[in-house]
N, C-alpha and C positions, 0 to 999 in steps of 0.2 A: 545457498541459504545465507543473506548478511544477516538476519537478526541477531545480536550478540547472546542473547539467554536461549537458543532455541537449543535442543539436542542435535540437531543437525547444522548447524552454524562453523560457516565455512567448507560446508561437502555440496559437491553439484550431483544435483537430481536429477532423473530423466521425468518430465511432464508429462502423465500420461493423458490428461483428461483436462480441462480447465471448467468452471463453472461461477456461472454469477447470478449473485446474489444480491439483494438491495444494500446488503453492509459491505459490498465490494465483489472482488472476483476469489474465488479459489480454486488451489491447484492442484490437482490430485497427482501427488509423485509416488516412483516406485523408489524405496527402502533400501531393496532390497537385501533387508533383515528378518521385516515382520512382514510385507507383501507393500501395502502403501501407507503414504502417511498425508494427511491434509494440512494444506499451510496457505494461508494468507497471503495475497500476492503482496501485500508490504511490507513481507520480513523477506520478500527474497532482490534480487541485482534489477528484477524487472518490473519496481516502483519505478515512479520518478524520483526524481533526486529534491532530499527535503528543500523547503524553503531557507532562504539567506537570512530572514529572518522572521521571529515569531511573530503573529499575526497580533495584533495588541488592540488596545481598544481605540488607539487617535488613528488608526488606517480605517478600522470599522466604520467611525465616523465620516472619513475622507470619501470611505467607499458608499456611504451613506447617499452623503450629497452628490457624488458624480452619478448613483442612479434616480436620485431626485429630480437632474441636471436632463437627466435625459427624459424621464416622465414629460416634460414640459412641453 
């Protein structure tokens, strides 16, 4: 678990189950304290690694016209 504020952050879980969802995948891990716990697969090691940089509005734009660029 990397998310910093999660109650499990920093302990590795065994995954028992994975599932997804349209807001992403979740992972059903075992606890075992209380039996499982559900967690987000982007608090844990096996997101990908955030971007270098934040997605701003002059890249939006950029990104804009390169699929303009390809409409064409």
């Amino acid at each position: 678990m990397t998310h910093p504020f999660h109650p499990h952050s920093g302990q590795r879980l065994r995954v028992l189950f994975e599932r997804q969802l349209a807001s992403g995948r979740l992972l059903v891990c075992d606890d075992g304290e209380s039996g499982t716990v559900t967690v987000s697969e982007a608090a844990t090691d096996r997101a990908g690694a955030p971007a270098d940089r934040p997605l701003t509005f002059e890249l939006l734009v950029k990104l804009r016209a390169a699929v303009a660029a390809i409409k064409r």
